[in-house]
N, C-alpha and C positions, 0 to 999 in steps of 0.2 A: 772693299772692306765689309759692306752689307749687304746683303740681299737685295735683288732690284724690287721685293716688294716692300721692304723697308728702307729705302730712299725713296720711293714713291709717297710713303705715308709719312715720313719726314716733312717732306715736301707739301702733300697735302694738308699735314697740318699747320703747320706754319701760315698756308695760303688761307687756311680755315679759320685763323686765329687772327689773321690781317683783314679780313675782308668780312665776316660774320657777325652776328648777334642773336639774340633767342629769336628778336625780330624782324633780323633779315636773313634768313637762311639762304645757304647754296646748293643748288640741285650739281646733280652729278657730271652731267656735261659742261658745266661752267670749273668745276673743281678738276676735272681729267682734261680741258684743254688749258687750262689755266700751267698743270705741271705736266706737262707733252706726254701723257699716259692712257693707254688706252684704257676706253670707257670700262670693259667688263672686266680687266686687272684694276682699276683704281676701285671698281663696286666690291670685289671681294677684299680689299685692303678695307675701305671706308666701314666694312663690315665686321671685320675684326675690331676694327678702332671704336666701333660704337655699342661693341659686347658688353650689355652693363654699365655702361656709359663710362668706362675708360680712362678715357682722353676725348673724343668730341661725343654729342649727342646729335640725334635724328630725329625727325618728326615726319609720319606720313600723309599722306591727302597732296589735295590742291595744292597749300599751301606752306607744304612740307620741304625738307631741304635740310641739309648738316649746318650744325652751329657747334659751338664750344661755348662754354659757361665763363664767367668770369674764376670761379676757382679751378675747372681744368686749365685755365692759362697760366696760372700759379705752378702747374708742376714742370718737373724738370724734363728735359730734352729728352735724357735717358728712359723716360716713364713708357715715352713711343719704342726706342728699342725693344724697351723689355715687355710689350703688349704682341709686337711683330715677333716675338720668340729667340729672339737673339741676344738677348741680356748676358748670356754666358761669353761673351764677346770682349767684356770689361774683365774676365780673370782667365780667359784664355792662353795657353803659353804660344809663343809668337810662331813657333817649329808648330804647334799641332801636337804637342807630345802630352798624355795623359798625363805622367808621373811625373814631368816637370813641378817642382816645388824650391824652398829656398835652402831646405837640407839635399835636394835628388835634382838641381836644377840644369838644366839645357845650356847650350854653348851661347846662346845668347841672350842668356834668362836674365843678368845681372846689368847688360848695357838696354834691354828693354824694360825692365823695371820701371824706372823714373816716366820713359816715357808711357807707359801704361797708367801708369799716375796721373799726368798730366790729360789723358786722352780721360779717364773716369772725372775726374776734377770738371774737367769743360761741360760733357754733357750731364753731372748730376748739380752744375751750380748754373747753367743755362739754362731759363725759363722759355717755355712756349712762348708766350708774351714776349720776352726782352726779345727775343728772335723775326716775330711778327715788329716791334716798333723798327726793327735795324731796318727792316722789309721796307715799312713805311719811310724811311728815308730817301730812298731809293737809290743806293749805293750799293745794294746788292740783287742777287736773282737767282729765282728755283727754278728755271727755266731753260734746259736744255734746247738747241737750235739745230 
């Protein structure tokens, strides 16, 4: 459904958001083995994500390393899509077809509807945080094997 560099930064944020703070920062080999990614694709991901401060922040030096703020934890799931350039993902027609609309619609515009609904609903009411506590339970894993 995404781009494998936005599953990566999914991924990494989540892991950034479970395991960080301004005072414990994660350098990059601890963040790229952590979501089984390789180190110089997960620097050019964590790079984007830190344009501006985004969705996570960065600090360089010694004692530098990615963290996330407590109010980027507050945004929604979809906030990462739409920083990795894929947001047009959430009004896509499911064929790929430009013109697809609900007067010009596709042969399976009207049974994918609801679930395109349902698919924007999860990741714009999904918080980074709620995401990282599921993490902390440990019932779940961003960790391909």
């Amino acid at each position: 459904m995404f781009s494998k560099a936005t599953e990566y930064a999914l991924r990494a944020v989540i892991f950034i958001a479970q395991k960080s703070s301004e005072q414990e920062k994660l350098g990059l080999a601890e963040i790229a083995e952590a979501i089984h990614s390789p180190q110089f694709f997960t620097a050019k991901i964590l790079q984007k994500l830190t344009l501006h401060n985004q969705v996570i922040s960065s600090v360089r030096g010694p004692n530098g390393g990615f963290y996330i703020t407590d109010a980027a934890k507050q945004k929604s799931v979809k906030s990462i899509v739409e920083v990795m350039g894929e947001g047009d993902l959430f009004d896509k027609c499911v064929l790929g077809l430009n013109r697809c609309s609900e007067k010009n619609p596709c042969p399976m515009h009207d049974q994918y509807k609801p679930i395109r609904e349902d698919f924007v609903t999860l990741f714009e009411h999904q918080s980074i945080e709620e995401m990282a506590q599921e993490m902390n339970s440990g019932s779940f894993f961003i960790r391909n094997e």
